[in-house]
C-alpha positions in Angstrom: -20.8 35.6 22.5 -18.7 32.1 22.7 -15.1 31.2 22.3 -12.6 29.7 19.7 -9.2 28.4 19.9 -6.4 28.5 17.2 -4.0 26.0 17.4 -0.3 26.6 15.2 0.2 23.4 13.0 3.9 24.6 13.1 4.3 25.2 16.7 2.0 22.0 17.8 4.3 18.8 18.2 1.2 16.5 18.5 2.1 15.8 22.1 -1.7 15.7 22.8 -1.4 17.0 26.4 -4.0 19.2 25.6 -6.8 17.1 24.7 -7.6 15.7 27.9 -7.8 19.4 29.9 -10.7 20.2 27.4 -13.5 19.9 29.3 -15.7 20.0 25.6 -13.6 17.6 23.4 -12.8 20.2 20.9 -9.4 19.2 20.3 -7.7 16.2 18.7 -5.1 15.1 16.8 -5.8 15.9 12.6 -4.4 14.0 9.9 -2.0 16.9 8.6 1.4 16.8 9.1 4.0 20.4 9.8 7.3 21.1 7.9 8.6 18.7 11.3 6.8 16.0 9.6 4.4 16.2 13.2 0.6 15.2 13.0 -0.7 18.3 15.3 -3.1 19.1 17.1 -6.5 21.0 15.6 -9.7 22.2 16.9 -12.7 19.9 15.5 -15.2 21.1 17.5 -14.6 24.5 18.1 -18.7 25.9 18.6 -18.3 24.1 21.5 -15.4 25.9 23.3 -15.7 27.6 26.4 -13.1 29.2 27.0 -11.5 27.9 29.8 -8.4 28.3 28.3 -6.6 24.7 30.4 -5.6 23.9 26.6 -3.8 27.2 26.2 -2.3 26.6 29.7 -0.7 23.3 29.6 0.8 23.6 26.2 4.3 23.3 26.1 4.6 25.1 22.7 2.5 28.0 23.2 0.7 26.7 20.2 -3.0 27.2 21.5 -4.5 30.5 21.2 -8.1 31.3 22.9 -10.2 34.1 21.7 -13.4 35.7 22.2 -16.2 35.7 19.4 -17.4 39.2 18.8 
């Protein structure tokens, strides 16, 4: 059983205050750009999340969701 995160490319402002607190590098900043005309935030390694959930915590937006694999 692992973890994922999902990270809203509508609700992400690309502040990147996430990607340090990820203690697994999953997150960083993708290419794609929301309806703001933000580049956002996505997960690129997700296999690797623990689920510590530091991501979800400091986000500003609420854009980070953590879940549990089945």
């Amino acid at each position: 059983m692992g973890f994922y995160i999902e990270i809203s490319g509508e609700l992400c402002k690309g502040c990147s205050i996430c990607i340090p607190e990820c203690p697994k590098n999953v997150i960083a900043i993708g290419d794609n750009f929301n309806a703001k005309g933000w580049r956002y935030a996505e997960p690129f390694r997700n296999e690797d999340c623990i689920g510590c959930r530091k991501c979800a915590v400091v986000c500003p937006d609420s854009a980070i969701k953590v879940w549990k694999k089945d």
